[in-house]
C-alpha positions as CSV (number, residue, x, y, z in Angstrom):
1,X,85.2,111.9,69.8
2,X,84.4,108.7,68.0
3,X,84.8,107.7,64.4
4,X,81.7,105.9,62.8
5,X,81.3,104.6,59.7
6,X,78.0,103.1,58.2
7,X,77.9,100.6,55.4
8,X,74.3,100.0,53.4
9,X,73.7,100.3,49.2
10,X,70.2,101.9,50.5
11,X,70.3,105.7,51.5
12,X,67.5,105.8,53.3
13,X,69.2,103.0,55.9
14,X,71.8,105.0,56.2
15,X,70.2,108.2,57.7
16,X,68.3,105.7,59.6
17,X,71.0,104.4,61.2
18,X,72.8,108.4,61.5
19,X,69.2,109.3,63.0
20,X,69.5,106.9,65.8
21,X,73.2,107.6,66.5
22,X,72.5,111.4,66.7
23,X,70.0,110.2,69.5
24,X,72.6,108.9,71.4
25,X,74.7,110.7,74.4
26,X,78.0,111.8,73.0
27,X,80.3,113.2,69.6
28,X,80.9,111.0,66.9
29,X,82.1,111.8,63.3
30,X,79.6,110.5,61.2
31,X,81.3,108.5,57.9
32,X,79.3,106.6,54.9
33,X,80.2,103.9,52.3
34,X,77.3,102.7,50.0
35,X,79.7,99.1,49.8
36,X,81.9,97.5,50.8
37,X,84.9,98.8,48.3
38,X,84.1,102.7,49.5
39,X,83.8,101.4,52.6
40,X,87.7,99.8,52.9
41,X,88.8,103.2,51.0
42,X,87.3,105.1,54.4
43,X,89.0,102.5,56.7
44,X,92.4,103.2,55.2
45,X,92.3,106.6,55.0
46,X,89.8,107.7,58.2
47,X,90.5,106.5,62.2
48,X,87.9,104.3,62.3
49,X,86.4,103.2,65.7
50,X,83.1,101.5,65.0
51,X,81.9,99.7,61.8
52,X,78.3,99.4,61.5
53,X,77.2,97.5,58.2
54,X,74.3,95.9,56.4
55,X,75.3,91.7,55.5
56,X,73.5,91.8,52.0
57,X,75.3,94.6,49.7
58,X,76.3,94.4,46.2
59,X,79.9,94.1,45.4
60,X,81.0,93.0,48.4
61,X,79.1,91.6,51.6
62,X,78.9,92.9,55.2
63,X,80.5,89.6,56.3
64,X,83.7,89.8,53.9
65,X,83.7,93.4,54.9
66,X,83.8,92.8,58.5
67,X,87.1,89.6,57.5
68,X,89.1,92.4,55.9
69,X,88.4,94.9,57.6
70,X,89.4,92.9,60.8
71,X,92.7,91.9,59.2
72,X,93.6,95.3,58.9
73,X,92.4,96.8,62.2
74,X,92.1,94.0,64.5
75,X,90.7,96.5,67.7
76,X,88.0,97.3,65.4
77,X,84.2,97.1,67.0
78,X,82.0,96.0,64.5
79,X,78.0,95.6,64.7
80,X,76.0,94.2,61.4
81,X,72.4,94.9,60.4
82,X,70.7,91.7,58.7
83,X,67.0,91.6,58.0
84,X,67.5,87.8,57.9
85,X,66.6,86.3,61.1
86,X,69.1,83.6,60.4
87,X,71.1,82.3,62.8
88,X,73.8,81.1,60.7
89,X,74.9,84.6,59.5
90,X,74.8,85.4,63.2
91,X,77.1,82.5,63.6
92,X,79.8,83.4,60.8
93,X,79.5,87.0,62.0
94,X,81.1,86.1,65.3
95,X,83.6,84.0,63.7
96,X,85.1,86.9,61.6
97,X,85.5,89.2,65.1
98,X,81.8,90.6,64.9
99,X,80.9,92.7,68.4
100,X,76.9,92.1,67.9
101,X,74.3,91.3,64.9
102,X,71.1,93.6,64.9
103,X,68.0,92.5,63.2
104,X,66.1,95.1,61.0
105,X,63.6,96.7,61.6
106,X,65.9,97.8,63.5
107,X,64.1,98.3,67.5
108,X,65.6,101.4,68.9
109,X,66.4,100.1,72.6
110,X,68.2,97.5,71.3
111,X,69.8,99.8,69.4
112,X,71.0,102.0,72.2
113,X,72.0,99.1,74.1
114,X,74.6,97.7,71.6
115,X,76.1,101.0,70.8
116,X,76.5,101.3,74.5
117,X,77.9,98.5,75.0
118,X,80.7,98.8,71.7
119,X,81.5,101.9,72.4
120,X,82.1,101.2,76.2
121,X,84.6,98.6,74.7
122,X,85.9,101.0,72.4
123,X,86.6,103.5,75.8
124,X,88.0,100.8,77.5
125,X,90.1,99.9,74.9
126,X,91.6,103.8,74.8
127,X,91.7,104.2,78.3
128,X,93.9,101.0,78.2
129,X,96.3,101.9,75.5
130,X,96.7,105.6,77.6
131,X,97.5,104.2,80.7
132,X,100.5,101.9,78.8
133,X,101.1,105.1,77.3
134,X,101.5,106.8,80.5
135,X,103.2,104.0,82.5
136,X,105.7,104.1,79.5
137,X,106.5,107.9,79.8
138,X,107.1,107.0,83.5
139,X,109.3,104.1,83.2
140,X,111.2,106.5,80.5
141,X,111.4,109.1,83.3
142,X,111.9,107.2,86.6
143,X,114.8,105.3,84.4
144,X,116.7,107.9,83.3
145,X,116.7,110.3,86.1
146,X,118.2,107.3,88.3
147,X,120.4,106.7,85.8
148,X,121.6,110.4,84.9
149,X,122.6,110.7,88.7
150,X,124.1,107.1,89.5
151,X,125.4,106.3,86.5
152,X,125.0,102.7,87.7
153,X,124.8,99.9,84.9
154,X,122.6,97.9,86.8
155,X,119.6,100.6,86.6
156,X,120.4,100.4,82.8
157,X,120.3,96.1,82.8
158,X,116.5,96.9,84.7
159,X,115.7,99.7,82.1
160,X,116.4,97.1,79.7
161,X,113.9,94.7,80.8
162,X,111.2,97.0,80.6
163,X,111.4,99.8,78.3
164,X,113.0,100.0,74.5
165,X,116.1,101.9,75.3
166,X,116.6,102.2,71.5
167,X,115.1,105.9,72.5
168,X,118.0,107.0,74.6
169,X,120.2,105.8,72.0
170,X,119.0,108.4,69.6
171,X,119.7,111.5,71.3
172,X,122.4,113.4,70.4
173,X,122.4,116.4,72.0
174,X,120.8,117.8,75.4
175,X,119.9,121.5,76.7
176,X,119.7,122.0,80.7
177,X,117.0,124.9,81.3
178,X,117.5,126.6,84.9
179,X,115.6,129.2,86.7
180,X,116.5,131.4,89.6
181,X,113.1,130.7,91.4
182,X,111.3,127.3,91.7
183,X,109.5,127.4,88.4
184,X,108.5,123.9,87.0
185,X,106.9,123.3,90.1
186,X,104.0,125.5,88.6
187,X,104.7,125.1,85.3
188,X,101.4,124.8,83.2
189,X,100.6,120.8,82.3
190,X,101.0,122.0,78.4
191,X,104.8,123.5,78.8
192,X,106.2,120.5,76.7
193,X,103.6,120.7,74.3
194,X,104.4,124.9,74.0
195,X,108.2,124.2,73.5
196,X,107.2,121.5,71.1
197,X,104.8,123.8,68.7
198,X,107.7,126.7,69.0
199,X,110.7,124.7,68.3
200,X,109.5,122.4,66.1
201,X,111.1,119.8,66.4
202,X,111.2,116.2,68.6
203,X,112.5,116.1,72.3
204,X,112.1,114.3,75.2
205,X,111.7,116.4,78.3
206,X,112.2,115.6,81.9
207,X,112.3,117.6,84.8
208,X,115.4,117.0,87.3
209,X,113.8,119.5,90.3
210,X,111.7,122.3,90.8
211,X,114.3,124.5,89.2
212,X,116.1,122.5,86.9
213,X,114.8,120.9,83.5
214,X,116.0,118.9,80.9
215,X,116.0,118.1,77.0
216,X,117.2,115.3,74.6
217,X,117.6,116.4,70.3
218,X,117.6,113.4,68.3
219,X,119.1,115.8,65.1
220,X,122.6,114.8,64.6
221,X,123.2,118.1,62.1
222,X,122.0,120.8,63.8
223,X,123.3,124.0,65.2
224,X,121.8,123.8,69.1
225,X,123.4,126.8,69.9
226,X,121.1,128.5,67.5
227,X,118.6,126.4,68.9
228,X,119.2,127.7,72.4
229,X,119.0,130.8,71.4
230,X,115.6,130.3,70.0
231,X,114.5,128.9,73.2
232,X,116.1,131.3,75.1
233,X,114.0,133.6,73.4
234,X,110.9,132.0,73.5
235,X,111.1,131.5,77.6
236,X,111.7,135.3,78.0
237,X,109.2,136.3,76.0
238,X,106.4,134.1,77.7
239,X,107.6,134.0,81.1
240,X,108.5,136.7,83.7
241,X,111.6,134.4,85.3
242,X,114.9,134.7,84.6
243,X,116.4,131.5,82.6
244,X,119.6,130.4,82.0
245,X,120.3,127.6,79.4
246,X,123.4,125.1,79.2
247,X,124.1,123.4,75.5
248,X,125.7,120.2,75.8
249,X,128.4,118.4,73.0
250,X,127.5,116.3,70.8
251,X,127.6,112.6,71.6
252,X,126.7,109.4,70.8
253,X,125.4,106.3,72.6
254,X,123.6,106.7,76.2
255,X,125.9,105.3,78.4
256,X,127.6,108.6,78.2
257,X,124.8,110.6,79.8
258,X,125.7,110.7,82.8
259,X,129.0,112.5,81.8
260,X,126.9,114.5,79.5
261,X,124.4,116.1,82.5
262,X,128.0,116.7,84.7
263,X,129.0,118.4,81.9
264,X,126.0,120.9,81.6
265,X,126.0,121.3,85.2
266,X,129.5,122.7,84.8
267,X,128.8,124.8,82.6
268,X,126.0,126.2,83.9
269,X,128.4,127.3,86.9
270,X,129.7,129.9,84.2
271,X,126.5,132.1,85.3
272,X,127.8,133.3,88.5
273,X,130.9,134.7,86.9
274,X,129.0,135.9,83.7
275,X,125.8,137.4,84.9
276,X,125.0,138.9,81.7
277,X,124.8,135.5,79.9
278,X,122.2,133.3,79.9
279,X,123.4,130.9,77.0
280,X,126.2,128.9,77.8
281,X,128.6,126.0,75.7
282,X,131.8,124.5,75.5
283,X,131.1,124.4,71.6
284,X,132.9,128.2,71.4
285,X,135.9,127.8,73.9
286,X,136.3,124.2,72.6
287,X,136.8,125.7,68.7
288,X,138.7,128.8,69.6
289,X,141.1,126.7,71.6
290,X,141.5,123.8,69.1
291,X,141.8,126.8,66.3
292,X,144.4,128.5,68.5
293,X,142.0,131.9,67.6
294,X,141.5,132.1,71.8
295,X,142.6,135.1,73.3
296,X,145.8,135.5,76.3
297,X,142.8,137.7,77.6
298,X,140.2,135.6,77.4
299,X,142.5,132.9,78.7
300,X,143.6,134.7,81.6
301,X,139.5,135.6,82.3
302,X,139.0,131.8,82.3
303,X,142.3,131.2,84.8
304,X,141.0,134.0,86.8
305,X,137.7,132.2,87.5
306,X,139.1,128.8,88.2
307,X,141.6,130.5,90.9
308,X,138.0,132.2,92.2
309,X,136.0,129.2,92.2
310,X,138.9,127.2,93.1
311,X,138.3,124.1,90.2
312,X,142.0,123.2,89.8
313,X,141.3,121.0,87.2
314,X,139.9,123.2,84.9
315,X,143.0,125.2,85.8
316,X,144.7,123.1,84.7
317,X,143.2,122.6,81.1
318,X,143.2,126.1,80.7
319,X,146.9,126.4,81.8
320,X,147.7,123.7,79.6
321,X,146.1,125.8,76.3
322,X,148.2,129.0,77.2
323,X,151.3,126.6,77.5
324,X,150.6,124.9,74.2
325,X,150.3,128.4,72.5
326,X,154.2,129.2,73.3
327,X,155.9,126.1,73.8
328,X,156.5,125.9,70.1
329,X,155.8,129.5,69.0
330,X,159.3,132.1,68.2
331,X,156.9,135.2,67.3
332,X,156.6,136.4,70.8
333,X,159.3,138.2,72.2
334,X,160.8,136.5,75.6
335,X,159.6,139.7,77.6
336,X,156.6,139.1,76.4
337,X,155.8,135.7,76.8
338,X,157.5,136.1,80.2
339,X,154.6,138.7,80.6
340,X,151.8,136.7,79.9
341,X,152.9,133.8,82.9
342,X,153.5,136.5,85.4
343,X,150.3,136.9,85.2
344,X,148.9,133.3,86.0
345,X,151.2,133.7,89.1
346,X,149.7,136.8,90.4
347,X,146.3,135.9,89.6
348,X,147.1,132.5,92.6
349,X,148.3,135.1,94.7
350,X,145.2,136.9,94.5
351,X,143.8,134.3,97.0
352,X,143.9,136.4,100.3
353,X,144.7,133.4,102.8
354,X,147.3,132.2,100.1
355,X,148.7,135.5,99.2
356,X,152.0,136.3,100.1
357,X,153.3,139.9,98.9
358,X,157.3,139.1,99.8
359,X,156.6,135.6,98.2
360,X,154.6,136.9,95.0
361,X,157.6,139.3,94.5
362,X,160.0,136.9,95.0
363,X,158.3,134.6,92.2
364,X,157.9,137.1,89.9
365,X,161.6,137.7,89.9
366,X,162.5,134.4,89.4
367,X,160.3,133.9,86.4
368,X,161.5,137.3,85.3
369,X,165.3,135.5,85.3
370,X,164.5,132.2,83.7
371,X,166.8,132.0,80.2
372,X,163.7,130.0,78.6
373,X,160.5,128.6,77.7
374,X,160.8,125.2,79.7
375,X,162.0,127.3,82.8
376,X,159.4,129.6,82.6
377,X,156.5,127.1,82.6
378,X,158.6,125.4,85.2
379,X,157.9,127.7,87.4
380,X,154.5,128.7,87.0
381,X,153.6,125.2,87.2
382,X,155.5,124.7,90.6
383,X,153.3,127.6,91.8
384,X,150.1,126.2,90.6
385,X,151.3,123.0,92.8
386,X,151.4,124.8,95.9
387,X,148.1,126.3,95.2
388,X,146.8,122.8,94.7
389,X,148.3,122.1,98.1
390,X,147.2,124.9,99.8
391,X,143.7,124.5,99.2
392,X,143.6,120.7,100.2
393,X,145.1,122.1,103.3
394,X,141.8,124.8,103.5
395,X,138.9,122.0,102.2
396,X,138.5,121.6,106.5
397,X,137.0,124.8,106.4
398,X,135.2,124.1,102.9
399,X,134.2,121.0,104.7
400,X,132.5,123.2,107.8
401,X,130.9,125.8,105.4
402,X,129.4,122.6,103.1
403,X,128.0,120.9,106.6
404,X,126.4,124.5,107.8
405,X,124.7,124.5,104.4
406,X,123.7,120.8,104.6
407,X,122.4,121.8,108.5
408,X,120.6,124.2,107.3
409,X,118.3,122.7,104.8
410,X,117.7,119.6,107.3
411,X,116.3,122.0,109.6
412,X,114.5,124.5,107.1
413,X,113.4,122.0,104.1
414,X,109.5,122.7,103.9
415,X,111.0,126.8,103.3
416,X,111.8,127.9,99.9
417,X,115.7,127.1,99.4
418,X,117.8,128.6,96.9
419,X,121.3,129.1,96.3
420,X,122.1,132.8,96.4
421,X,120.0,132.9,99.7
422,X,122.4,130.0,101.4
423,X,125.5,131.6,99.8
424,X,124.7,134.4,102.2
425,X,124.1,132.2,105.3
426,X,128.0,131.2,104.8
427,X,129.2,134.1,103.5
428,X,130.5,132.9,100.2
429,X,129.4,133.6,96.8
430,X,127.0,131.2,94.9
431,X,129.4,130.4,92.4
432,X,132.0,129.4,95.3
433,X,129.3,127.4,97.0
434,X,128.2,125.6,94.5
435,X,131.4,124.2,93.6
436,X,132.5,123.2,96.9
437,X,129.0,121.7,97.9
438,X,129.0,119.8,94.1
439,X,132.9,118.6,95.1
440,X,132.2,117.7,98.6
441,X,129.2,115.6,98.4
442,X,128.6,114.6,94.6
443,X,125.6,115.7,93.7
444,X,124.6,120.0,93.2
445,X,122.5,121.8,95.4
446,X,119.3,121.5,93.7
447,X,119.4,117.8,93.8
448,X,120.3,117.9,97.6
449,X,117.5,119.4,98.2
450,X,115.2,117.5,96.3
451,X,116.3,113.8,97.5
452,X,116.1,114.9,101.1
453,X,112.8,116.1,100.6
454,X,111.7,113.1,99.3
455,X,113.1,111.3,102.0
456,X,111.6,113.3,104.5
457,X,108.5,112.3,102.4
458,X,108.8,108.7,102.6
459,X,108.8,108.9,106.9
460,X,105.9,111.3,107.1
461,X,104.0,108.7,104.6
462,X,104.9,105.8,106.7
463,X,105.3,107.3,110.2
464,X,102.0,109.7,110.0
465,X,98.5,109.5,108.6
466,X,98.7,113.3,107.0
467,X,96.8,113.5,103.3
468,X,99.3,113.9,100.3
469,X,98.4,117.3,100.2
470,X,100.0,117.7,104.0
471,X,102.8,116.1,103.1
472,X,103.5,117.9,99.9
473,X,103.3,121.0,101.5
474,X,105.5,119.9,105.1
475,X,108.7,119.0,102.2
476,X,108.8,122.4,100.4
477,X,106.5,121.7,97.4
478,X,104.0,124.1,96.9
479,X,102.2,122.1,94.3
480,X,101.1,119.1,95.0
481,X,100.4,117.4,91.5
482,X,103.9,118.5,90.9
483,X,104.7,116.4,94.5
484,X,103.5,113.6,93.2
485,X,104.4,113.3,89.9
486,X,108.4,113.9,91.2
487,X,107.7,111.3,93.6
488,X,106.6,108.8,91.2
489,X,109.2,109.4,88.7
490,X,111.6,109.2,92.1
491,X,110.6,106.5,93.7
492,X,108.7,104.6,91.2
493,X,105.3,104.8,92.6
494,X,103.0,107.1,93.8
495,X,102.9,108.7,97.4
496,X,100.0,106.7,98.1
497,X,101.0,103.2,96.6
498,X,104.1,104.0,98.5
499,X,101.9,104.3,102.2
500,X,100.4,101.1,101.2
501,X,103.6,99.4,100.5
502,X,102.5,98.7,96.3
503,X,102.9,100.3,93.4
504,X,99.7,101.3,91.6
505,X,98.5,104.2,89.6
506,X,98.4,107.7,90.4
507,X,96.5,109.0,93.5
508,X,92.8,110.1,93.4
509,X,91.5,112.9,94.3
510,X,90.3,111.8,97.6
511,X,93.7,110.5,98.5
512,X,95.0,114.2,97.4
């Protein structure tokens, strides 16, 4: 669409001039000013693409017109109507930014030609301002995804240099979106812009992989669990696939986000121990355990899972919150509290390969004997040290199961890979599998995936003369604008910039 306006004291030149504009190819939004006073009213108010004005108007003349209105919108296109075939308004025109001069009567063919040509300037122009637009967006994405997972300051000091990270530094708070099936890969092109219109509110999206997506809140006072919950909602309602959604702190400054995304990845391993969940945040158990208000049973679920999962350092943490609660506190009876750490004992032993049933007994008696709180924690904090050592004595076989998994999708990488279905190819659980593959080669299964698919990319693009479109579909993506868009926001240009050794815009159709 293109926004016209057209300047003349006389009526009848005005739907002259609307006459020969509707003759043209096109939409345009007709605007009129009968001087130049109206006519600067319209410019502030109205989006404005072309000016076309008479010189000789009462008030205020097409030539002071076209000075201010230049001053205020410098991209302007402007084209005046004289019936003076002077050459020295022509001149003046020019000097004040004027596109082209028509003399009236006003011959239609010349007509068509300069509207042609200032509105091929003005679509230039636009076309321009997108693609800086778009280059921006992927500067913004290809930035922060290698920073997210590197953490490295120098991919910050590069950032710098070409995008305003003044952005970054305004979020303060992120929600991970994660699907069981590889659902961003078809994603509809307007998903953003639906979350956008539901939540209302600003975020900047970017997707990690084909299951896994992520969002930045600029609100510092905000409930995001509530906001979670709405979009929790919203996804379930719209889309038959099963989400699961991971609420981050609240923070400040991006050099923390890094931190932040390990965080929500954590978290979001809560879903294979809580299946009926799909919301998950530390905000809750952080609260409840600062407050003191968290329950021995609730505790004991969370020490439970760390044991299962075998995360010794959030065994830890959560040890250390049952110890706080009865270092210091006489209410509970000695039995009792004697009670509660018997527990945490028997839940290590309910490891099979570290379980011991004349040891466990043995180690419940001799917490059972202790004469007080210091010996008590004493030994339940001994045991938890031999559970630490026994599984770095069992990551070997952690170490085998992570390589089979790791075999596995080298050889099988173009199939559709998921977590539950390479659990069962080792024989663990997905929770289990997760965390070991996470703690034995830094990065989640998801991402794994994803950056040797792209490798695999990078030698079939320089080793083989197969289309995008054939390479897209030998690395697993079953969408190949999806393929290309990942690999640009990956590598930093497109597949077929990358063939060619340059960067350079996205590929066309025919390179598809």
């Amino acid at each position: 669409m293109m926004n016209v306006l057209i300047v003349d004291d006389e009526k009848i030149e005005r739907e002259g001039v609307k006459y020969l504009l509707s003759q043209e190819e096109g939409k345009r939004m007709v605007y009129e000013a009968a001087n130049g006073k109206q006519a600067l009213q319209l410019l502030r108010t109205e989006s404005i693409d072309m000016l076309l004005t008479d010189i000789k108007m009462p008030h205020m003349d097409g030539l002071e017109l076209s000075r201010r209105a230049k001053e205020l919108f410098p991209d302007i296109q402007i084209v005046i109507f004289s019936g003076y075939n002077d050459f020295t308004f022509a001149q003046e025109a020019i000097r004040y930014g004027v596109t082209d001069y028509i003399l009236k009567p006003v011959d239609p063919d010349n007509f068509h030609e300069i509207i042609q040509r200032a509105e091929k300037n003005i679509y230039e122009k636009r076309e321009k301002e997108s693609q800086e637009i778009r280059k921006q967006n992927f500067l913004q994405q290809y930035f922060l995804q290698n920073y997210l997972y590197s953490g490295k300051k120098e991919v910050l000091e590069k950032a710098e240099e070409l995008i305003d990270l003044n952005k970054w530094n305004g979020w303060h708070c992120a929600i991970l979106i994660e699907t069981e099936t590889a659902f961003f890969d078809q994603a509809e092109e307007n998903f953003t812009e639906e979350l956008q219109k539901e939540l209302r509110r600003v975020f900047f999206y970017i997707n990690l992989n084909e299951r896994q997506s992520l969002l930045f809140f600029q609100d510092v006072y905000c409930d995001y669990l509530l906001v979670a919950n709405h979009l929790y909602t919203f996804l379930k309602r719209n889309y038959m696939v099963r989400f699961y959604l991971s609420v981050s702190r609240k923070f400040e400054g991006y050099e923390c986000l890094p931190e932040v995304l390990g965080q929500l990845e954590q978290q979001m391993e809560e879903k294979f121990y809580h299946p009926e969940k799909h919301i998950f945040s530390c905000e809750d158990e952080h609260l409840k355990m600062v407050s003191g208000e968290v329950q021995d049973s609730q505790l004991m679920q969370m020490i439970s899972e760390d044991i299962s999962r075998k995360d010794t350092e959030q065994l830890w943490k959560h040890f250390e919150c049952l110890k706080e609660k009865y270092r210091h506190n006489s209410q509970f009876s000695a039995m009792y509290i004697k009670f509660v750490f018997s527990n945490v004992i028997q839940e290590l032993f309910q490891e099979n390969q570290f379980s011991d049933d004349r040891r466990l007994e043995k180690e419940i008696d001799r917490l059972y004997t202790c004469q007080n709180i210091m010996e008590i924690l004493e030994v339940t904090e001994e045991n938890i040290r031999e559970y630490e050592k026994f599984l770095e004595r069992s990551m070997n076989e952690s170490r085998n199961e992570v390589a089979a998994v790791k075999n596995y999708i080298y050889q099988h990488y173009g199939e559709d890979l998921n977590l539950e279905m390479l659990a069962e190819k080792v024989y663990l659980s997905s929770g289990y599998l997760s965390f070991i593959f996470k703690k034995e080669t830094g990065m989640n299964l998801n991402r794994f995936i994803k950056v040797f698919r792209m490798e695999k990319a990078t030698e079939l693009l320089r080793n083989t003369n197969m289309k995008v479109a054939q390479v897209s579909e030998k690395v697993g993506f079953s969408n190949v604008s999806y393929f290309c868009r990942s690999f640009r926001e990956y590598y930093g240009s497109s597949p077929e910039s990358y063939r060619k050794g340059t960067e350079g815009d996205e590929e066309t159709s025919s390179d598809i």
